[in-house]
GUMARKOL-797464 format. One record per residue: x, y, z of N, C-alpha, C in turn; residue number from 1. Coordinates in Angstrom, 1 decimal, padded with zeros to 4 digits. Layout:
BEGIN
+--------+--------+--------+--------+--------+--------+--------+--------+--------+-------+
:     nX :     nY :     nZ :    caX :    caY :    caZ :     cX :     cY :     cZ : kolro :
+--------+--------+--------+--------+--------+--------+--------+--------+--------+-------+
:      X :      Y :      Z :      X :      Y :      Z :      X :      Y :      Z :   NUM :
...
+--------+--------+--------+--------+--------+--------+--------+--------+--------+-------+
This chain:
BEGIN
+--------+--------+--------+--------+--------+--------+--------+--------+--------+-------+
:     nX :     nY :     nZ :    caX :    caY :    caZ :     cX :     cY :     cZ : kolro :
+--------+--------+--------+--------+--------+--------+--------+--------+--------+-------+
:  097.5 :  088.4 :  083.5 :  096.1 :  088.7 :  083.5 :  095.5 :  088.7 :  084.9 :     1 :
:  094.5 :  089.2 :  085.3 :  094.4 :  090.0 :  086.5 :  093.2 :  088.5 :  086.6 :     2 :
:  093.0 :  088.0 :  087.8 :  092.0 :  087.2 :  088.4 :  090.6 :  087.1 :  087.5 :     3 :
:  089.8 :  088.7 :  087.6 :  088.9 :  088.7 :  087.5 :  088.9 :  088.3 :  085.5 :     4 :
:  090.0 :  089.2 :  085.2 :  090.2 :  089.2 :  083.3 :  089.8 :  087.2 :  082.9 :     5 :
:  090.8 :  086.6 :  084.1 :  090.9 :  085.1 :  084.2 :  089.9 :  084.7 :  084.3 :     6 :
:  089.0 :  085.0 :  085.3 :  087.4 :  084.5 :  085.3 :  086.7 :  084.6 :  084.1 :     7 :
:  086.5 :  086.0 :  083.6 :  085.6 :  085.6 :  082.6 :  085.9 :  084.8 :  081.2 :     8 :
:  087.5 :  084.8 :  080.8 :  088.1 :  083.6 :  079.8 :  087.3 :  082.2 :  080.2 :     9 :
:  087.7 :  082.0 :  081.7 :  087.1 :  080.6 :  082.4 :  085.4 :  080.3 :  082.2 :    10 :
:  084.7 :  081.6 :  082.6 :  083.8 :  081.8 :  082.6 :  083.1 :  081.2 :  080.6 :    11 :
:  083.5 :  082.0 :  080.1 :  083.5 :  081.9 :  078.8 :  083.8 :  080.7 :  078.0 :    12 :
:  084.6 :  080.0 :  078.2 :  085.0 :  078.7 :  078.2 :  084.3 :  077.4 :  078.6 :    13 :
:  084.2 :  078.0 :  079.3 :  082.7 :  076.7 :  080.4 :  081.5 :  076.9 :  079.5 :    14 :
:  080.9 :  077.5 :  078.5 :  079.8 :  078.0 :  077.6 :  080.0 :  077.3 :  076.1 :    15 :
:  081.2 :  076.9 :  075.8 :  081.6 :  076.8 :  074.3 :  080.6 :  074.9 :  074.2 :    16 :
:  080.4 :  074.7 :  073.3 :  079.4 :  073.9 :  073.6 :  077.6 :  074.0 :  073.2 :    17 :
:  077.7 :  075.2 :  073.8 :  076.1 :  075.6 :  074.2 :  075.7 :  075.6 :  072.6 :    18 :
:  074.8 :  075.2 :  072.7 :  073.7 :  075.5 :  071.0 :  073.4 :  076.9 :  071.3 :    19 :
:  073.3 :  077.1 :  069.4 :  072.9 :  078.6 :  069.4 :  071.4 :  078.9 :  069.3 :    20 :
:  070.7 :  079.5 :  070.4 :  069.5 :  080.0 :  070.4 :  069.0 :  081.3 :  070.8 :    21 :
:  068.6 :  081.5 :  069.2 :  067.9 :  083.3 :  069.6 :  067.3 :  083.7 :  070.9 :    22 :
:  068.1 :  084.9 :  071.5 :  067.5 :  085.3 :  073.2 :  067.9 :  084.6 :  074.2 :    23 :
:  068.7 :  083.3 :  073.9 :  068.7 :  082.7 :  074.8 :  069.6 :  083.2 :  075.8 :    24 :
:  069.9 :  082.4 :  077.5 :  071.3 :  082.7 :  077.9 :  071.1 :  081.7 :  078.9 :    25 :
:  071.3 :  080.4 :  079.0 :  071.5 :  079.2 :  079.6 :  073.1 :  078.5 :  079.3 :    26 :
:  073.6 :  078.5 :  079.9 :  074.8 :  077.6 :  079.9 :  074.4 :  076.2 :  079.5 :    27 :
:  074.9 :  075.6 :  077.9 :  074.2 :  074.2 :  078.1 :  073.5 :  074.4 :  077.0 :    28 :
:  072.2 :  074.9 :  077.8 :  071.1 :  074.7 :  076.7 :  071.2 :  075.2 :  075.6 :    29 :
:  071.3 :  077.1 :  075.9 :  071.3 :  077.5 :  074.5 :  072.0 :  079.2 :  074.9 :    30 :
:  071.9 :  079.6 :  073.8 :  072.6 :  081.0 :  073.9 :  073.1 :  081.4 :  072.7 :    31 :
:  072.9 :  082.9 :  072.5 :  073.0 :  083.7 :  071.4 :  074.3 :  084.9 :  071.9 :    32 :
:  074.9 :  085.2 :  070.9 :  076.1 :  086.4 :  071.4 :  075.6 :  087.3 :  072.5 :    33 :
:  075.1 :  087.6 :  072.5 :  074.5 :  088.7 :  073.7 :  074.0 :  088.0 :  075.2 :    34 :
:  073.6 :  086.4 :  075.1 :  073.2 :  085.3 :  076.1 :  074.7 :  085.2 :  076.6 :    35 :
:  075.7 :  085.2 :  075.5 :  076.8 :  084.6 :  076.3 :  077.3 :  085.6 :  077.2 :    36 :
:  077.7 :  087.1 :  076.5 :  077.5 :  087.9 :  077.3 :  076.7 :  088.2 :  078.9 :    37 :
:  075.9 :  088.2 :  078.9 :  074.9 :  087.9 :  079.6 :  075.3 :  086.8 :  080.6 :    38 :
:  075.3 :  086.0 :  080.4 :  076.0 :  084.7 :  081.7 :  076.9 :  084.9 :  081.7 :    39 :
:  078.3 :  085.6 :  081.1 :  079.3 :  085.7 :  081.7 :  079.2 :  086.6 :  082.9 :    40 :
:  078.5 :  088.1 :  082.5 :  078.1 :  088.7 :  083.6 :  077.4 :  088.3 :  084.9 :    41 :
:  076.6 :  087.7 :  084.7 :  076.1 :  086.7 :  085.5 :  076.9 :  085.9 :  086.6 :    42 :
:  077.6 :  085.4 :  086.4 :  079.0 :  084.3 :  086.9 :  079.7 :  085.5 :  087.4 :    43 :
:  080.2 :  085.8 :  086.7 :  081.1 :  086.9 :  087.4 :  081.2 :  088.2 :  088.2 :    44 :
:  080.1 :  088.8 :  087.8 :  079.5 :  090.0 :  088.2 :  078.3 :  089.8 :  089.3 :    45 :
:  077.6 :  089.4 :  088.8 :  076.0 :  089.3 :  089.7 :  075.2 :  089.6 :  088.9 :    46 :
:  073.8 :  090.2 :  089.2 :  072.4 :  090.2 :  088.3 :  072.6 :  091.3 :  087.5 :    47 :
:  072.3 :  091.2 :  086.3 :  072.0 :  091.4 :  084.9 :  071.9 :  093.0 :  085.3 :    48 :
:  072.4 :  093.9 :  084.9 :  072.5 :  095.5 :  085.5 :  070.4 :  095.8 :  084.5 :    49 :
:  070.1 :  095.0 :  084.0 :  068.8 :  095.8 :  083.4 :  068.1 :  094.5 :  082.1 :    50 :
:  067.1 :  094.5 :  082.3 :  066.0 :  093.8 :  081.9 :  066.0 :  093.7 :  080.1 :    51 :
:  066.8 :  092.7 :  079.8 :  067.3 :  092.6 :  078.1 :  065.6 :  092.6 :  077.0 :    52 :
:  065.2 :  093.8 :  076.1 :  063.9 :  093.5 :  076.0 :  063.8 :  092.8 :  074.7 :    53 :
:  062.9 :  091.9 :  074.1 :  063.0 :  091.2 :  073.1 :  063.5 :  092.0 :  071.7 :    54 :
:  064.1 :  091.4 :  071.4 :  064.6 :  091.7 :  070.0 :  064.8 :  090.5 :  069.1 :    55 :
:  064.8 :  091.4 :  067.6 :  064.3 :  090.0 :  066.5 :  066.4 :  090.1 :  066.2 :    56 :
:  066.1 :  088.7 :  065.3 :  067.5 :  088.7 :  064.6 :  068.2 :  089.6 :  063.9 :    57 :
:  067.7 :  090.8 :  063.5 :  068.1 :  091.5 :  062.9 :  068.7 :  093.3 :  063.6 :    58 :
:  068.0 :  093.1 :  064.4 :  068.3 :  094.1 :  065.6 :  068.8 :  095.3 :  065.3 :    59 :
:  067.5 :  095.7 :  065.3 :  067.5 :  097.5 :  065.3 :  068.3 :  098.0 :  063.7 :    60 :
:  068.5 :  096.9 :  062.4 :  068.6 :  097.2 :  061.5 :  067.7 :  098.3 :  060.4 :    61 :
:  066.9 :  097.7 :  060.8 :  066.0 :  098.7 :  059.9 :  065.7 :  099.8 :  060.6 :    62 :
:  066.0 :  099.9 :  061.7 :  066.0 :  101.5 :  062.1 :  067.7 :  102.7 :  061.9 :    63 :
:  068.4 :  101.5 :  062.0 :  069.4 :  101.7 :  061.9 :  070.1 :  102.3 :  063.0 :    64 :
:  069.4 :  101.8 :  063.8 :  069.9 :  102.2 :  065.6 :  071.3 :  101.8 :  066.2 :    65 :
:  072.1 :  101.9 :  066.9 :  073.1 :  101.4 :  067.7 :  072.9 :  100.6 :  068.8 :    66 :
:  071.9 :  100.1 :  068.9 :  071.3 :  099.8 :  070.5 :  072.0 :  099.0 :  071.2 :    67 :
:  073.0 :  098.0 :  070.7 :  074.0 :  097.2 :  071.2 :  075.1 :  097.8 :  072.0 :    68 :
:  076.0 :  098.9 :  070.6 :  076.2 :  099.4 :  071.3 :  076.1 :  100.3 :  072.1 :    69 :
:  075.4 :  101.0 :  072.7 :  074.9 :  102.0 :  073.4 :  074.6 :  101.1 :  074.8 :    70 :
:  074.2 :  099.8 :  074.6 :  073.7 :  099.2 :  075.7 :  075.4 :  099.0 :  076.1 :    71 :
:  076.0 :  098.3 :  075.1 :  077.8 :  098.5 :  075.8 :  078.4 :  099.7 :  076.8 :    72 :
:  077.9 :  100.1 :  076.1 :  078.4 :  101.8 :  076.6 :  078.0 :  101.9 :  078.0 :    73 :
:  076.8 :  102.1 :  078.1 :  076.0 :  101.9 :  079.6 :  076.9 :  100.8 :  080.8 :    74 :
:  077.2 :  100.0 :  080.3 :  077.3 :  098.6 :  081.5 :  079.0 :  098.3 :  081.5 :    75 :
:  079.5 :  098.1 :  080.3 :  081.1 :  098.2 :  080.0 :  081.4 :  099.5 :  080.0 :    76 :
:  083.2 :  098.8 :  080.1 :  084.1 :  100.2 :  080.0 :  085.0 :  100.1 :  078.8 :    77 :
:  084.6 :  101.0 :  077.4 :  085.4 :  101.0 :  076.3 :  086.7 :  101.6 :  076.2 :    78 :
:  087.5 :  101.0 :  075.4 :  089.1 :  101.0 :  075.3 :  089.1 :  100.9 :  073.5 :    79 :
:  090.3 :  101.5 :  073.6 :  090.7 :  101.2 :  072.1 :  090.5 :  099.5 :  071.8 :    80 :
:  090.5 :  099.4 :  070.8 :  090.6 :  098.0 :  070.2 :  092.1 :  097.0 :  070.4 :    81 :
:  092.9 :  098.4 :  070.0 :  094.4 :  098.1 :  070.0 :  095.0 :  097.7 :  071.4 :    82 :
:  093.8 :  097.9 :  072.2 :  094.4 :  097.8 :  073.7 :  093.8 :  096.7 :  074.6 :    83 :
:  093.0 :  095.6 :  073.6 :  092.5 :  094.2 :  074.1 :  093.9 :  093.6 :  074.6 :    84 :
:  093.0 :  093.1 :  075.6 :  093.4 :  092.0 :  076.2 :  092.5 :  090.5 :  076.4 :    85 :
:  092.6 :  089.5 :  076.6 :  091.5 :  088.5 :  077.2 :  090.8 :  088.8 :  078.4 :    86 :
:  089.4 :  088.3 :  078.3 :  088.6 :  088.9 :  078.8 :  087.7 :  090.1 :  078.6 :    87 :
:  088.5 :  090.8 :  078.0 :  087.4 :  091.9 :  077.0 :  086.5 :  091.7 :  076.2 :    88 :
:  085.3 :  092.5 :  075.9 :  084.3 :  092.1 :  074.7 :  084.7 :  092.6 :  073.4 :    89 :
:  084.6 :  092.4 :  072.7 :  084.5 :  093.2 :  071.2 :  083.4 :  093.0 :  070.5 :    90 :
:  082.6 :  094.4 :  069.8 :  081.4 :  094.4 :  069.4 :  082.0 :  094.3 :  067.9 :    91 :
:  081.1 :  093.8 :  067.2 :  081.7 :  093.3 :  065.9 :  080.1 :  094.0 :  065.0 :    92 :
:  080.9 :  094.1 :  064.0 :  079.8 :  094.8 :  062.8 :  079.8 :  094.0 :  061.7 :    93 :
:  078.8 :  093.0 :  061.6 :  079.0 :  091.9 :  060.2 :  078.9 :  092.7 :  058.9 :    94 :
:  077.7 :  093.6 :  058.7 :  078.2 :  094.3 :  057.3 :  078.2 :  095.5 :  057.3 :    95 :
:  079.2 :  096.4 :  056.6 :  079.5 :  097.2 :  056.2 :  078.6 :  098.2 :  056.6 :    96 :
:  077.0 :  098.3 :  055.8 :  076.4 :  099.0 :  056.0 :  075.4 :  098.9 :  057.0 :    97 :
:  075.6 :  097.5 :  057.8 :  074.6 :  097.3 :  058.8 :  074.6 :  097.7 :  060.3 :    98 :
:  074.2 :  097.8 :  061.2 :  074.7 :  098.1 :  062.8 :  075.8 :  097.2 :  063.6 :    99 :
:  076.3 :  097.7 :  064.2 :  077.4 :  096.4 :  065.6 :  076.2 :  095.7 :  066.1 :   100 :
:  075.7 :  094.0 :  065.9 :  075.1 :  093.6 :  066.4 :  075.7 :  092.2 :  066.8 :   101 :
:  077.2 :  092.2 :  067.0 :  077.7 :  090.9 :  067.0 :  078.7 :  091.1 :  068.2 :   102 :
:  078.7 :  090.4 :  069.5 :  079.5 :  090.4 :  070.2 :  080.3 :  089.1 :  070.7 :   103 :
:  081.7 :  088.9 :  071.5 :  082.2 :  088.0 :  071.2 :  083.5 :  088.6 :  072.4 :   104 :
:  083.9 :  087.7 :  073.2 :  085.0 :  087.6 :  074.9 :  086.1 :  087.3 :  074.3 :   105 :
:  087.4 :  087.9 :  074.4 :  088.6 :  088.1 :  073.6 :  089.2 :  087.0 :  074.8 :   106 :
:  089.8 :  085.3 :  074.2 :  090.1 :  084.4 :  075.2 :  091.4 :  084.0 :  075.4 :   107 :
:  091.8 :  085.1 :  073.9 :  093.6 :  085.3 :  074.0 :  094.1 :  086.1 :  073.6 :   108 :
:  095.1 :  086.3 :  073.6 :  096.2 :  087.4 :  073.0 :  097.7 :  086.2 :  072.4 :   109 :
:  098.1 :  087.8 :  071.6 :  099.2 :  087.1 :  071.2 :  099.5 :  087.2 :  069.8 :   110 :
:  100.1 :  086.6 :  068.9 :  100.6 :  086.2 :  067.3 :  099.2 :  085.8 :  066.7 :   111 :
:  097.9 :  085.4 :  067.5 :  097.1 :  085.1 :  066.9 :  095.7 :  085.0 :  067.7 :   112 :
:  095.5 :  086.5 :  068.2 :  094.5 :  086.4 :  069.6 :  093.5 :  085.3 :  069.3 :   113 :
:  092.6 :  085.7 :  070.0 :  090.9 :  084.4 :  069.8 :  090.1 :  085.0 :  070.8 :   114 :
:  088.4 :  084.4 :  070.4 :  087.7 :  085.2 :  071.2 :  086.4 :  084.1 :  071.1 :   115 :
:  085.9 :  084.0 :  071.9 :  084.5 :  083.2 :  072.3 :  083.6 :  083.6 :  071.9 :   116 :
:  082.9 :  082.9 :  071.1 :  081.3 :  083.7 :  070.9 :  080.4 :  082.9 :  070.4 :   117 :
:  078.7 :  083.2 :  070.3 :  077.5 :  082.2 :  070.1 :  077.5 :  082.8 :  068.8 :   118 :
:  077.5 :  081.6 :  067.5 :  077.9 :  081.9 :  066.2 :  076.6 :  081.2 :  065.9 :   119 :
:  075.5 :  081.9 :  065.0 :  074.3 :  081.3 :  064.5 :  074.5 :  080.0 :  064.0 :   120 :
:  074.3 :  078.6 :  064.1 :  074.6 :  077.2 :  063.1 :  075.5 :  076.6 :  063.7 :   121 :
:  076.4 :  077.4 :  064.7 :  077.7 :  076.9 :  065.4 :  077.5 :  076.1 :  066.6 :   122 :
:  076.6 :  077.7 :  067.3 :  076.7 :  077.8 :  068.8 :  078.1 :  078.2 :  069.6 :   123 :
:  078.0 :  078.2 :  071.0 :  079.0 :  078.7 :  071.2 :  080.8 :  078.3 :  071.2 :   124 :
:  081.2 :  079.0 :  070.4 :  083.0 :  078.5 :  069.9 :  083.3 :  079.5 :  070.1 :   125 :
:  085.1 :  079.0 :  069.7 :  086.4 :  079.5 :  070.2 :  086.9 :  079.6 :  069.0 :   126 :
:  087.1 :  080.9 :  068.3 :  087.9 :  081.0 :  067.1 :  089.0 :  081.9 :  066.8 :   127 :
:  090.3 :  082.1 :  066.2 :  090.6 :  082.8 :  065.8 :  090.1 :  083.9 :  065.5 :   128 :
:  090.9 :  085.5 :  065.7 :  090.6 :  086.6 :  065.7 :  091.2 :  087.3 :  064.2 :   129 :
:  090.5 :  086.4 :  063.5 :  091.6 :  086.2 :  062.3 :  091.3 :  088.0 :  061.1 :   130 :
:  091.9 :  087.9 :  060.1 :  091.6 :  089.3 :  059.3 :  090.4 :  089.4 :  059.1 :   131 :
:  089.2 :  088.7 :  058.8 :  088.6 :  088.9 :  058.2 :  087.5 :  089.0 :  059.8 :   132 :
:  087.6 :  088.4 :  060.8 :  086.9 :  088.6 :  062.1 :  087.8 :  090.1 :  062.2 :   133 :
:  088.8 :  090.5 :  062.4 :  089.3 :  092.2 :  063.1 :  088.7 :  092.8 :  062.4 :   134 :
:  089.0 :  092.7 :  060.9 :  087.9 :  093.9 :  060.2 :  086.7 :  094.5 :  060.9 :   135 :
:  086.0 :  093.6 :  061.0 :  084.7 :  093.7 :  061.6 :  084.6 :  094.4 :  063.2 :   136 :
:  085.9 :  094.5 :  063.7 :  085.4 :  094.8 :  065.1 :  085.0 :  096.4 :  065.2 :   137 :
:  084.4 :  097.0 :  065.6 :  084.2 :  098.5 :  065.8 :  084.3 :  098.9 :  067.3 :   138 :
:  084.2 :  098.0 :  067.8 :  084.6 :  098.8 :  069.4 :  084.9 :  097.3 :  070.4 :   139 :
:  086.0 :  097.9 :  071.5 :  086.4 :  096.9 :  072.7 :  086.0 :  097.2 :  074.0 :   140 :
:  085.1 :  096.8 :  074.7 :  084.9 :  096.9 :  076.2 :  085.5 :  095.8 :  077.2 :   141 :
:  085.7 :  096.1 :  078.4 :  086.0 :  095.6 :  079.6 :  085.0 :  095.7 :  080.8 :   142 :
:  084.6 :  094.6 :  081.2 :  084.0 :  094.6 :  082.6 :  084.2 :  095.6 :  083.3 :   143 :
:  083.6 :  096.0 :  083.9 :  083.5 :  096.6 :  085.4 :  083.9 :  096.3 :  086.3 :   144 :
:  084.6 :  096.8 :  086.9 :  085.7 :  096.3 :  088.0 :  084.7 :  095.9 :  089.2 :   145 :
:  083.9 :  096.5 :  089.7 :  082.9 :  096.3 :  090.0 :  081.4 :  095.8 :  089.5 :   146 :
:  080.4 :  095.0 :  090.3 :  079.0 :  095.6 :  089.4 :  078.2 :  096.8 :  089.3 :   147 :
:  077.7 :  096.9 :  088.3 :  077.2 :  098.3 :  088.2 :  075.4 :  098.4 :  088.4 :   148 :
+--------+--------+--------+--------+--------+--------+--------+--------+--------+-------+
């Protein structure tokens, strides 16, 4: 694993803990899947590539927009899914018919990867990347080698 891939695991890891709070992105305090994201870039990268604008819990469902991912798209670099490593994000799509509005830092690999993320009721954990979490994934990014 390359230094920087190591950082944001470490990065990511230093967050597990945090209460889950809508919009948030404080280390500690509080943070929501997109907060964690968010301070990992932060820590690792530098300032935030663009000004995150309020959104409700449900995000861009009733328009039925992609806005998550599209914002992925913009700032990450997408790869197959098959070609995670730790350190990568993976955008996850909870239902079927609803948008990717669930993101989550892939913190292993292996017979049974795992990946970090701010889980509503949870806050932020470390869980198995189990069947019923892969199902769900729709797309894999990677940091920027640089910031952007």
């Amino acid at each position: 694993m390359t230094k920087r891939k190591q950082d944001i695991v470490d990065t990511a890891r230093a967050w597990l803990g945090t209460p889950y709070v809508h919009q948030a992105s404080v280390r500690g305090a509080g943070a929501d899947c997109l907060g964690l994201l968010r301070g990992a870039w932060r820590e690792v990268i530098g300032h935030e590539p663009e000004a995150v604008p309020v959104y409700s819990m449900d995000w861009s469902e009733p328009q039925g927009e992609e806005r998550m991912w599209a914002a992925a798209r913009r700032y990450l670099i997408e790869k197959p899914a098959a070609a995670m490593v730790a350190g990568d994000v993976l955008l996850f799509r909870m239902r079927d018919s609803g948008v990717a509005k669930h993101l989550g830092i892939v913190s292993s690999i292996g017979e049974v990867p795992r990946f970090i993320h701010a889980y509503s009721g949870h806050g932020v954990v470390e869980n198995a990347l189990s069947d019923p979490w892969r199902r769900r994934v729709v797309a894999c990014f990677e940091f920027p080698l640089e910031g952007r």
